[in-house]
PyMOL Python script that loads the backbone (N, CA, C, O; Angstrom):
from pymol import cmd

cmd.read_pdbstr("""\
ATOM      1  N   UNK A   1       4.137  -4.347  -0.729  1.00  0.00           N
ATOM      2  CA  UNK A   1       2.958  -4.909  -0.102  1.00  0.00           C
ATOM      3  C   UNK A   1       1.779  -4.769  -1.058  1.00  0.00           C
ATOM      4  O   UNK A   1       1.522  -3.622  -1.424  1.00  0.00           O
ATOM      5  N   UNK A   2       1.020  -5.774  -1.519  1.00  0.00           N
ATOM      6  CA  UNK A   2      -0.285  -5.968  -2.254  1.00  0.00           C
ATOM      7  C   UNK A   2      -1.355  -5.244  -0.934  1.00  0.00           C
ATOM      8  O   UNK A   2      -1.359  -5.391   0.288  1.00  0.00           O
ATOM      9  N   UNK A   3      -2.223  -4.406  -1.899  1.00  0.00           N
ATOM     10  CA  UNK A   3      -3.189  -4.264  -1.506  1.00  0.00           C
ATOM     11  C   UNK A   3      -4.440  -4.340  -2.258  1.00  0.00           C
ATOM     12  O   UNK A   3      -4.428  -3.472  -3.130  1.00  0.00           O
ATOM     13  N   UNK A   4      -5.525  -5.038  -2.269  1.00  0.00           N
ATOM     14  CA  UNK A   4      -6.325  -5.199  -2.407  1.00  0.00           C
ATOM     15  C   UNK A   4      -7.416  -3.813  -2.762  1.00  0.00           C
ATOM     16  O   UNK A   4      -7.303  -2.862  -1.988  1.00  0.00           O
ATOM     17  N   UNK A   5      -8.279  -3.709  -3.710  1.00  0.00           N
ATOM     18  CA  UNK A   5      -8.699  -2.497  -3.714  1.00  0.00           C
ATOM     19  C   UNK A   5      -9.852  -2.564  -5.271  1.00  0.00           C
ATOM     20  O   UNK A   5      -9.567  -2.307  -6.440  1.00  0.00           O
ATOM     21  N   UNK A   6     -11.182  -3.015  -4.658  1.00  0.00           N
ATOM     22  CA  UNK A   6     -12.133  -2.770  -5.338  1.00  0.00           C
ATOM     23  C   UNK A   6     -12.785  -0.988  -5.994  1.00  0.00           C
ATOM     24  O   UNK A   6     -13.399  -0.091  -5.417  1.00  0.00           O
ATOM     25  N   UNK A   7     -12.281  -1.129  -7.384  1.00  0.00           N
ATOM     26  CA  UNK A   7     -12.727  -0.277  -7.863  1.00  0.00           C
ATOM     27  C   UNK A   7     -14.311  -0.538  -8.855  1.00  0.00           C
ATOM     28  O   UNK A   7     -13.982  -0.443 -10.037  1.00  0.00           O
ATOM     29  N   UNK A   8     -15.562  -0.769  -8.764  1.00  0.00           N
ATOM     30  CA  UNK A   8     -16.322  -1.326  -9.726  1.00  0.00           C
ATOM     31  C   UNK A   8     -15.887  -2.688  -9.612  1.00  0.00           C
ATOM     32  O   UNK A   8     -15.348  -3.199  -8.631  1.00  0.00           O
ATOM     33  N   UNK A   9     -16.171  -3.226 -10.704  1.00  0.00           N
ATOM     34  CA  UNK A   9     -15.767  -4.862 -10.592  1.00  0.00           C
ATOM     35  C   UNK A   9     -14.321  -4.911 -10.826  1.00  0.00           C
ATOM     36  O   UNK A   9     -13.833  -6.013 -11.071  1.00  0.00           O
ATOM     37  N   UNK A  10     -13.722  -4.092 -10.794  1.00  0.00           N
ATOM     38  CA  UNK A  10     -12.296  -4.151 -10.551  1.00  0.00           C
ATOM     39  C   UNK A  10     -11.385  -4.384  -9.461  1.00  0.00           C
ATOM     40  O   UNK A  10     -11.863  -3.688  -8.566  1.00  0.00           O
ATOM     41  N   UNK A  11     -10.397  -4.927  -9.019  1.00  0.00           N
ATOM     42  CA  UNK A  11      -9.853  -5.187  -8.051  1.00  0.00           C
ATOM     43  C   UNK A  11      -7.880  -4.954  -8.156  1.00  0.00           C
ATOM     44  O   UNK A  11      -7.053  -5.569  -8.829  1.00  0.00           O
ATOM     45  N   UNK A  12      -7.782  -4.276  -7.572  1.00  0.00           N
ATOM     46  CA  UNK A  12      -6.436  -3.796  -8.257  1.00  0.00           C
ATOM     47  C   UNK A  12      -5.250  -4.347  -6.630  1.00  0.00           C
ATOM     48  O   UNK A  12      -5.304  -4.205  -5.409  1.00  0.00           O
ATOM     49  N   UNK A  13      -4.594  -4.795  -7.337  1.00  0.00           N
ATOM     50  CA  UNK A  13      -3.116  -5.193  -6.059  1.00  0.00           C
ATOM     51  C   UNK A  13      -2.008  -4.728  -6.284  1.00  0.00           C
ATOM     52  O   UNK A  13      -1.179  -5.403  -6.895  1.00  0.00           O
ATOM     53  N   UNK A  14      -1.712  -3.376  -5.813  1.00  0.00           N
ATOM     54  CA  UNK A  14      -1.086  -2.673  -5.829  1.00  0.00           C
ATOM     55  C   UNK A  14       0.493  -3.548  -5.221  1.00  0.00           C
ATOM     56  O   UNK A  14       0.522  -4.127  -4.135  1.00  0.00           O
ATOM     57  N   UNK A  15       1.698  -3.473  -6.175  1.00  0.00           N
ATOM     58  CA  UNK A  15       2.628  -3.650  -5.724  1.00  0.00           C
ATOM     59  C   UNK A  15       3.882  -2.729  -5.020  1.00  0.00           C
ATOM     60  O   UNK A  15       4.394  -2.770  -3.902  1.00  0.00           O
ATOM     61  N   UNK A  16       4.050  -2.147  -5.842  1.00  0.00           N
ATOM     62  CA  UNK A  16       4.663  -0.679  -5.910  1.00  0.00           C
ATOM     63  C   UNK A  16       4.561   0.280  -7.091  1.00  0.00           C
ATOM     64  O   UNK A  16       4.513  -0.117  -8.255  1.00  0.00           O
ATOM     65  N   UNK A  17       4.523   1.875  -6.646  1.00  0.00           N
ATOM     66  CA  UNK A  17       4.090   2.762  -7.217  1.00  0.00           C
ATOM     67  C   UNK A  17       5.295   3.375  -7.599  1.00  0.00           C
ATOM     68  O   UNK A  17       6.071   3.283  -6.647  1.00  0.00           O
ATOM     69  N   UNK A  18       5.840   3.987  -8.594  1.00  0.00           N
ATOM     70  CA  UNK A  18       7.191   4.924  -8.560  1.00  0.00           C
ATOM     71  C   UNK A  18       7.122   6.192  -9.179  1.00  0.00           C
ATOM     72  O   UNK A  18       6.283   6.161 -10.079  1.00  0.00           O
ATOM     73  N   UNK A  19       7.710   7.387  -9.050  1.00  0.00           N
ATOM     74  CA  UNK A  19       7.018   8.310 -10.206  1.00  0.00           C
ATOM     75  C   UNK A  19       8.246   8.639 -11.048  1.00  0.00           C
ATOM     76  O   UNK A  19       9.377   8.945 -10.670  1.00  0.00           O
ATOM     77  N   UNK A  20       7.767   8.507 -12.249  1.00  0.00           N
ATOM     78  CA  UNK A  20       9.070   9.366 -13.027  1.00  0.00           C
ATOM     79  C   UNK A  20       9.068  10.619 -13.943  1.00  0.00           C
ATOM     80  O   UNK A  20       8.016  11.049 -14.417  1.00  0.00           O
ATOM     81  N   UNK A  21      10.031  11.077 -14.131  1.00  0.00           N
ATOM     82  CA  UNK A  21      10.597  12.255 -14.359  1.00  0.00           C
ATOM     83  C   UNK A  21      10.795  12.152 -15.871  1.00  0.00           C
ATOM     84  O   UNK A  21      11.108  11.236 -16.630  1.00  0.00           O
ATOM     85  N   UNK A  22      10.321  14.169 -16.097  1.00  0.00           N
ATOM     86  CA  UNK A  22      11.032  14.336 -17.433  1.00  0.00           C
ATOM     87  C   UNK A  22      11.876  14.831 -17.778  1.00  0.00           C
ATOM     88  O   UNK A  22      12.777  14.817 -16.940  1.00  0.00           O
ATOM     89  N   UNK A  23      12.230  15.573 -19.106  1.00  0.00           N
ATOM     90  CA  UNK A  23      13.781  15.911 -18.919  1.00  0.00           C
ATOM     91  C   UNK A  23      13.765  16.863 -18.089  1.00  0.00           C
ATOM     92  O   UNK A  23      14.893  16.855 -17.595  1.00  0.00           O
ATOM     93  N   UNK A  24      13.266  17.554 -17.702  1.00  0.00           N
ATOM     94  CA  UNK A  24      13.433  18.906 -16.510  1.00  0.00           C
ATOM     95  C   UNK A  24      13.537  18.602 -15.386  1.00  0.00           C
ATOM     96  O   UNK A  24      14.104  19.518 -14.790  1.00  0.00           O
ATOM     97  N   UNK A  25      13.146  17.296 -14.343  1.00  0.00           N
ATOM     98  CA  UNK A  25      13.102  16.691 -13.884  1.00  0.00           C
ATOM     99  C   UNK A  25      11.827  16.712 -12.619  1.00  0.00           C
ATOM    100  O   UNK A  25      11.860  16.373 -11.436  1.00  0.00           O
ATOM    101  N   UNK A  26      10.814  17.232 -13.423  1.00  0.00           N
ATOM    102  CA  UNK A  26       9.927  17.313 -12.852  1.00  0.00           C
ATOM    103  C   UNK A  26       8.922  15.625 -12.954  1.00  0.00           C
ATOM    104  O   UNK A  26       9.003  14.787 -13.852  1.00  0.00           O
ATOM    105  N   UNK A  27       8.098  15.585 -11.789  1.00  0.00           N
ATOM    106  CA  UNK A  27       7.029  14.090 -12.170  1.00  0.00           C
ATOM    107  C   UNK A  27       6.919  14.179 -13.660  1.00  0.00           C
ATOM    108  O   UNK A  27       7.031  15.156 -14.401  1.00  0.00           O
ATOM    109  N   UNK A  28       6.740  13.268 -13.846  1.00  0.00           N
ATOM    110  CA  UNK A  28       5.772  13.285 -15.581  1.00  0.00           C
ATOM    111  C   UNK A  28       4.459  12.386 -15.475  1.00  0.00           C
ATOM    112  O   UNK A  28       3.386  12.653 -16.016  1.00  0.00           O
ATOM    113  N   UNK A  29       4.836  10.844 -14.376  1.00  0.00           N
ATOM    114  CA  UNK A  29       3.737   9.925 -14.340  1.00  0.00           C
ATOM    115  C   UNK A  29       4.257   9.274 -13.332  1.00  0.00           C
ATOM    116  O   UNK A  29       5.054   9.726 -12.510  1.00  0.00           O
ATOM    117  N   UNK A  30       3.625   7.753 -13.401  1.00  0.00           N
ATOM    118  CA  UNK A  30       3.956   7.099 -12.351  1.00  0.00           C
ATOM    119  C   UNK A  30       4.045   5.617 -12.801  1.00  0.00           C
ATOM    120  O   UNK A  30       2.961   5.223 -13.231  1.00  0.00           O
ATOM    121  N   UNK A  31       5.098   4.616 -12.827  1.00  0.00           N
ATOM    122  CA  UNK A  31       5.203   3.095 -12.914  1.00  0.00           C
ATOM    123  C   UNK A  31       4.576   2.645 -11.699  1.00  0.00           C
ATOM    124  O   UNK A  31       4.859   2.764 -10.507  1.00  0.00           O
ATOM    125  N   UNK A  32       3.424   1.963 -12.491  1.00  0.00           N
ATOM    126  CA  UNK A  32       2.230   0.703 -11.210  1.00  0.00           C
ATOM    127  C   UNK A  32       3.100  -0.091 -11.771  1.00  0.00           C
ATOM    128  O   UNK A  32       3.617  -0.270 -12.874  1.00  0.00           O
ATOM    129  N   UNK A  33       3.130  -0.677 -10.322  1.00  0.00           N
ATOM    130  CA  UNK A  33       3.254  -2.462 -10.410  1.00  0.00           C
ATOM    131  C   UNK A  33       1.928  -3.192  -9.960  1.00  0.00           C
ATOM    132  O   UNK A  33       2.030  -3.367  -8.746  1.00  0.00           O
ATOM    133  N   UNK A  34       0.925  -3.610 -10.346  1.00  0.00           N
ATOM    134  CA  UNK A  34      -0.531  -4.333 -10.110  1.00  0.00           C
ATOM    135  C   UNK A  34      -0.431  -5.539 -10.976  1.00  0.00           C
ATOM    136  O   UNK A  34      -0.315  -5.893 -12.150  1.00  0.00           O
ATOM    137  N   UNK A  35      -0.557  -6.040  -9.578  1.00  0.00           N
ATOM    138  CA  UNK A  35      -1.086  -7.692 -10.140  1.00  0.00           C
ATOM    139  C   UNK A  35      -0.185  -8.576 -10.900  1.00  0.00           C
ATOM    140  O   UNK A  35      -0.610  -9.556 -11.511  1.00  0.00           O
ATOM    141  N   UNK A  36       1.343  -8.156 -10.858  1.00  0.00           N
ATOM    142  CA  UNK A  36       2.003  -8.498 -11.531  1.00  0.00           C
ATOM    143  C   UNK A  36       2.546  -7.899 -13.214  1.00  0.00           C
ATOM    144  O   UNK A  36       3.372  -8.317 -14.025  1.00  0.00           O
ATOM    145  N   UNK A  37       1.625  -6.768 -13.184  1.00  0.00           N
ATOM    146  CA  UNK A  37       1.991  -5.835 -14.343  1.00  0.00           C
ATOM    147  C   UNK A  37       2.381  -5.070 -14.119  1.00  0.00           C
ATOM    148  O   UNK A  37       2.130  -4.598 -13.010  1.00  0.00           O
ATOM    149  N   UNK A  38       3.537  -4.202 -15.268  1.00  0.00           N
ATOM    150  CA  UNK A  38       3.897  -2.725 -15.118  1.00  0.00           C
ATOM    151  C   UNK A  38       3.444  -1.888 -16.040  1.00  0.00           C
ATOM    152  O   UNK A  38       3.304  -2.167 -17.231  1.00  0.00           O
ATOM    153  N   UNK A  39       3.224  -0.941 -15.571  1.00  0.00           N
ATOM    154  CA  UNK A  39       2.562   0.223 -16.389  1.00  0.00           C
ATOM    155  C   UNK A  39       2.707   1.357 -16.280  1.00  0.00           C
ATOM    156  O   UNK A  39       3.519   1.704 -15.422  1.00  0.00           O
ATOM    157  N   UNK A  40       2.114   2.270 -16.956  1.00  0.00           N
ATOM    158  CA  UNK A  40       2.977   3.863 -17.028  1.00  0.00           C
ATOM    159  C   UNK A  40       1.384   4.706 -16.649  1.00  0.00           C
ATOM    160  O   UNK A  40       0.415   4.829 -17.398  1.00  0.00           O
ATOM    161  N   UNK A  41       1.525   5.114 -15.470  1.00  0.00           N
ATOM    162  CA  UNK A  41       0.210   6.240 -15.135  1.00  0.00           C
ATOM    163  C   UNK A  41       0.235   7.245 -15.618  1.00  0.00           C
ATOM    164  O   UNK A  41       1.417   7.574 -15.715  1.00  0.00           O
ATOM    165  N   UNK A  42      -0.795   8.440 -16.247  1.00  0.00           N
ATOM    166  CA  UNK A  42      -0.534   9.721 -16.355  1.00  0.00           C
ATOM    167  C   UNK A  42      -0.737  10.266 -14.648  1.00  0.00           C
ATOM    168  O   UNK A  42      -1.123   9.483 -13.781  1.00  0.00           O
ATOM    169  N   UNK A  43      -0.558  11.054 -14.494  1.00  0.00           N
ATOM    170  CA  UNK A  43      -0.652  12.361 -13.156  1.00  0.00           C
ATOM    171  C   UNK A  43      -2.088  13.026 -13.440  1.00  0.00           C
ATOM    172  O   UNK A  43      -2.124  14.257 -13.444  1.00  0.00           O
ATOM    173  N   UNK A  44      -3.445  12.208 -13.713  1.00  0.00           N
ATOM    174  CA  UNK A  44      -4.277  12.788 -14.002  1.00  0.00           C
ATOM    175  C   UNK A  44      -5.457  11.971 -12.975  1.00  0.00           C
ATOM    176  O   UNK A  44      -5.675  10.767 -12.836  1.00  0.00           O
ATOM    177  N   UNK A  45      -6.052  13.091 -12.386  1.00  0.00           N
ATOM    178  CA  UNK A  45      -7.184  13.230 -11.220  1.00  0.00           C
ATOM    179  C   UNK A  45      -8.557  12.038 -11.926  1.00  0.00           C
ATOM    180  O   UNK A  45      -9.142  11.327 -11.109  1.00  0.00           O
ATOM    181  N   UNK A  46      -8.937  11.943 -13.413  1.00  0.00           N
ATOM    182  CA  UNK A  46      -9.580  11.391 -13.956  1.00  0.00           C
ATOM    183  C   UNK A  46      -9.199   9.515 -14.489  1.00  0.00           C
ATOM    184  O   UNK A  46      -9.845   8.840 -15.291  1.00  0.00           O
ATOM    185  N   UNK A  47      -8.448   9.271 -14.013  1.00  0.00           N
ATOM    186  CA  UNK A  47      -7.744   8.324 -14.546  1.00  0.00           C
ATOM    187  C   UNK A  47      -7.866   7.465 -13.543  1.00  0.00           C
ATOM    188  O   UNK A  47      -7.697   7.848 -12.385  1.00  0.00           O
ATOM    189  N   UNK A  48      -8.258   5.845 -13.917  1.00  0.00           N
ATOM    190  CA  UNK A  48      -8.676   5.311 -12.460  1.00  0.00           C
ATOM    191  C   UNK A  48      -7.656   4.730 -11.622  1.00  0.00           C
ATOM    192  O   UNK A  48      -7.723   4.550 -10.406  1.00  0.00           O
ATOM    193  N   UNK A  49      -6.606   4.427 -12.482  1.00  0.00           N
ATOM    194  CA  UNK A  49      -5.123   3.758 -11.677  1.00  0.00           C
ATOM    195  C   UNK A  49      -4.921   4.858 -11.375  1.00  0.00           C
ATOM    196  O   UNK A  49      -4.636   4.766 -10.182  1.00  0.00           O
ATOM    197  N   UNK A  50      -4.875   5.805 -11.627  1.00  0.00           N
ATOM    198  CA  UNK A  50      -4.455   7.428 -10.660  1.00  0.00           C
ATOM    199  C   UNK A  50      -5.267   7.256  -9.364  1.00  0.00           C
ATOM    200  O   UNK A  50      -4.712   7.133  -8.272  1.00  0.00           O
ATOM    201  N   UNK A  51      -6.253   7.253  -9.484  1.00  0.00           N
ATOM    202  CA  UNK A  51      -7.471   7.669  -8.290  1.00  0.00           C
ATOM    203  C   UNK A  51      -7.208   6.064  -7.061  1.00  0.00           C
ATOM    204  O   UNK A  51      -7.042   6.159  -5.845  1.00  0.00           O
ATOM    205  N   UNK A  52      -7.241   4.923  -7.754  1.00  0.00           N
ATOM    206  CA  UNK A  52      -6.566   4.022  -7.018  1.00  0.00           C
ATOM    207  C   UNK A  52      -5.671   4.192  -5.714  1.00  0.00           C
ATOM    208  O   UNK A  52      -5.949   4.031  -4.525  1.00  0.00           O
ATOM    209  N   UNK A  53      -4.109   4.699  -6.569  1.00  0.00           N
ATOM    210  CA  UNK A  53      -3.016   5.003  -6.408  1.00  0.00           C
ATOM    211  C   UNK A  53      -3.250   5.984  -5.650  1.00  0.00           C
ATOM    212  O   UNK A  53      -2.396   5.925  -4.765  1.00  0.00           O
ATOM    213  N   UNK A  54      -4.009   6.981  -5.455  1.00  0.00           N
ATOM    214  CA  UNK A  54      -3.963   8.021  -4.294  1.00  0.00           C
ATOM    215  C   UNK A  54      -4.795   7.208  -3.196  1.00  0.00           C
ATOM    216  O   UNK A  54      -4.268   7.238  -2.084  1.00  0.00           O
ATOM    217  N   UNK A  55      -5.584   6.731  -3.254  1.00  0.00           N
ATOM    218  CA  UNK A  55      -6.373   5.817  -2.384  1.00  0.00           C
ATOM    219  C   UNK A  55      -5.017   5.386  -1.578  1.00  0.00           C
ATOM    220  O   UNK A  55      -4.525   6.018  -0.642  1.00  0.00           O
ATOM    221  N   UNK A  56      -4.615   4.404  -2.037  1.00  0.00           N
ATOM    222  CA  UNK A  56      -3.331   3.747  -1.699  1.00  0.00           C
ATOM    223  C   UNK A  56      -2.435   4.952  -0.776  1.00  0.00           C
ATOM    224  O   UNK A  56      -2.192   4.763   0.416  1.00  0.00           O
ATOM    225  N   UNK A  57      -2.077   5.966  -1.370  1.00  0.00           N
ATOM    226  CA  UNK A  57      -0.930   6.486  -0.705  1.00  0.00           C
ATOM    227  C   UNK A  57      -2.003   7.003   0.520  1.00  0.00           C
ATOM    228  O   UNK A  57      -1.434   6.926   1.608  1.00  0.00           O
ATOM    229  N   UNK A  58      -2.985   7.356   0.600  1.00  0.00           N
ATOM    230  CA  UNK A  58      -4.086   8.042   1.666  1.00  0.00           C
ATOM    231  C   UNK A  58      -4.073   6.835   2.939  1.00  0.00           C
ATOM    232  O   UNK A  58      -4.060   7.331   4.065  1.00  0.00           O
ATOM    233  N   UNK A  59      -4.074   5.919   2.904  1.00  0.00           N
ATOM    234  CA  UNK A  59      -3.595   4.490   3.755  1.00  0.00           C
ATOM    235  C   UNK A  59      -2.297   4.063   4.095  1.00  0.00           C
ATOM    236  O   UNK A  59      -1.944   2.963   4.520  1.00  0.00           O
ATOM    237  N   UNK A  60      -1.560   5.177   3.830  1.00  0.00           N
ATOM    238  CA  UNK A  60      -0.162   5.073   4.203  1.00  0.00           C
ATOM    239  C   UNK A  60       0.496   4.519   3.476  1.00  0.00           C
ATOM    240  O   UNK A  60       1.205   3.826   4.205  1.00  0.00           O
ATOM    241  N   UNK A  61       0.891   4.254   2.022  1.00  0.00           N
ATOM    242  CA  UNK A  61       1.747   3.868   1.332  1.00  0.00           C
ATOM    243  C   UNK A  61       2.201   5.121   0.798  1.00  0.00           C
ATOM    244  O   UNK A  61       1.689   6.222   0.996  1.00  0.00           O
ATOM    245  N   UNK A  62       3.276   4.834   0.056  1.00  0.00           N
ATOM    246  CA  UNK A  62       4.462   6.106  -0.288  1.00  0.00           C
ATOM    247  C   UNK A  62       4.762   5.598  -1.474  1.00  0.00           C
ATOM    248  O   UNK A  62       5.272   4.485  -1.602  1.00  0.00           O
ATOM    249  N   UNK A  63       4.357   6.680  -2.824  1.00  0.00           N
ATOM    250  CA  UNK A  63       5.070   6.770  -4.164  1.00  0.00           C
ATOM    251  C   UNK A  63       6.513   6.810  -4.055  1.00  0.00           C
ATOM    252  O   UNK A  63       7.128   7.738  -3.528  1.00  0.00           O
ATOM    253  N   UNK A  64       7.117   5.622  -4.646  1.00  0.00           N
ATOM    254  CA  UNK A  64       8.409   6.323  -4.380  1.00  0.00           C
ATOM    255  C   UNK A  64       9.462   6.808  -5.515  1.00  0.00           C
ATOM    256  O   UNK A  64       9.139   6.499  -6.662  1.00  0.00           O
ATOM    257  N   UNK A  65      10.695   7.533  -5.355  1.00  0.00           N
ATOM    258  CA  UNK A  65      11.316   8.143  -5.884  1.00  0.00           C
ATOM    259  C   UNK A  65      12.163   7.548  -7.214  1.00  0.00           C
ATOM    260  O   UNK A  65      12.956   6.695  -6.814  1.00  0.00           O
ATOM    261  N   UNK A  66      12.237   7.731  -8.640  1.00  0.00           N
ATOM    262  CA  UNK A  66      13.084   6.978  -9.043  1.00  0.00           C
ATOM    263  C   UNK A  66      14.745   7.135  -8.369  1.00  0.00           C
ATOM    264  O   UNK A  66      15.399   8.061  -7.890  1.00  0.00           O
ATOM    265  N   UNK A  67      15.015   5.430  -8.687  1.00  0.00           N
ATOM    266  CA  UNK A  67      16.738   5.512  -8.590  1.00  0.00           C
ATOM    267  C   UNK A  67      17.298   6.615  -9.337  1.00  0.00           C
ATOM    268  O   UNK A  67      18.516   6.793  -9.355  1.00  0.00           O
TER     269      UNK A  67
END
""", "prot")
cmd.dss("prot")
cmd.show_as("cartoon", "prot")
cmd.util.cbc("prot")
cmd.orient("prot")
C-alpha cells in the first residue's frame, strides 16, 4: 500500500519496507520500496527515509521480515 507522506517539499510513497540482516543475523538496514525505487536504509534515527519509515510503521504498517 502507497502512502503518501510529506516530508519538507518531499513527498515519499511508501511501497514496502523490509529489513535485512547481517552475517550474525542481526537488522543491519532496511530495503524502501518508494515511488517505484529500491533502496538500502541505514537503522539511523537521523536519516530521513528512516524517520519516514517509522512514521509509516506508527500508522500501522509493518517492516517486514526478509525471505
Amino acid at each position: 500500500m502507497a502512502v503518501g507522506r510529506r516530508r519538507g517539499v518531499i513527498t515519499m510513497e511508501i511501497q514496502t519496507a523490509t529489513y535485512f540482516k547481517n552475517s550474525l543475523g542481526e537488522n543491519q538496514g532496511i530495503i524502501l520500496v518508494e515511488g517505484g525505487i529500491t533502496m538500502s536504509v541505514p537503522l539511523d534515527e537521523n536519516n530521513r527515509h528512516y524517520q519516514a519509515i517509522m512514521e509509516w510503521v506508527a500508522e500501522g504498517n509493518t517492516i517486514e521480515e526478509p525471505a
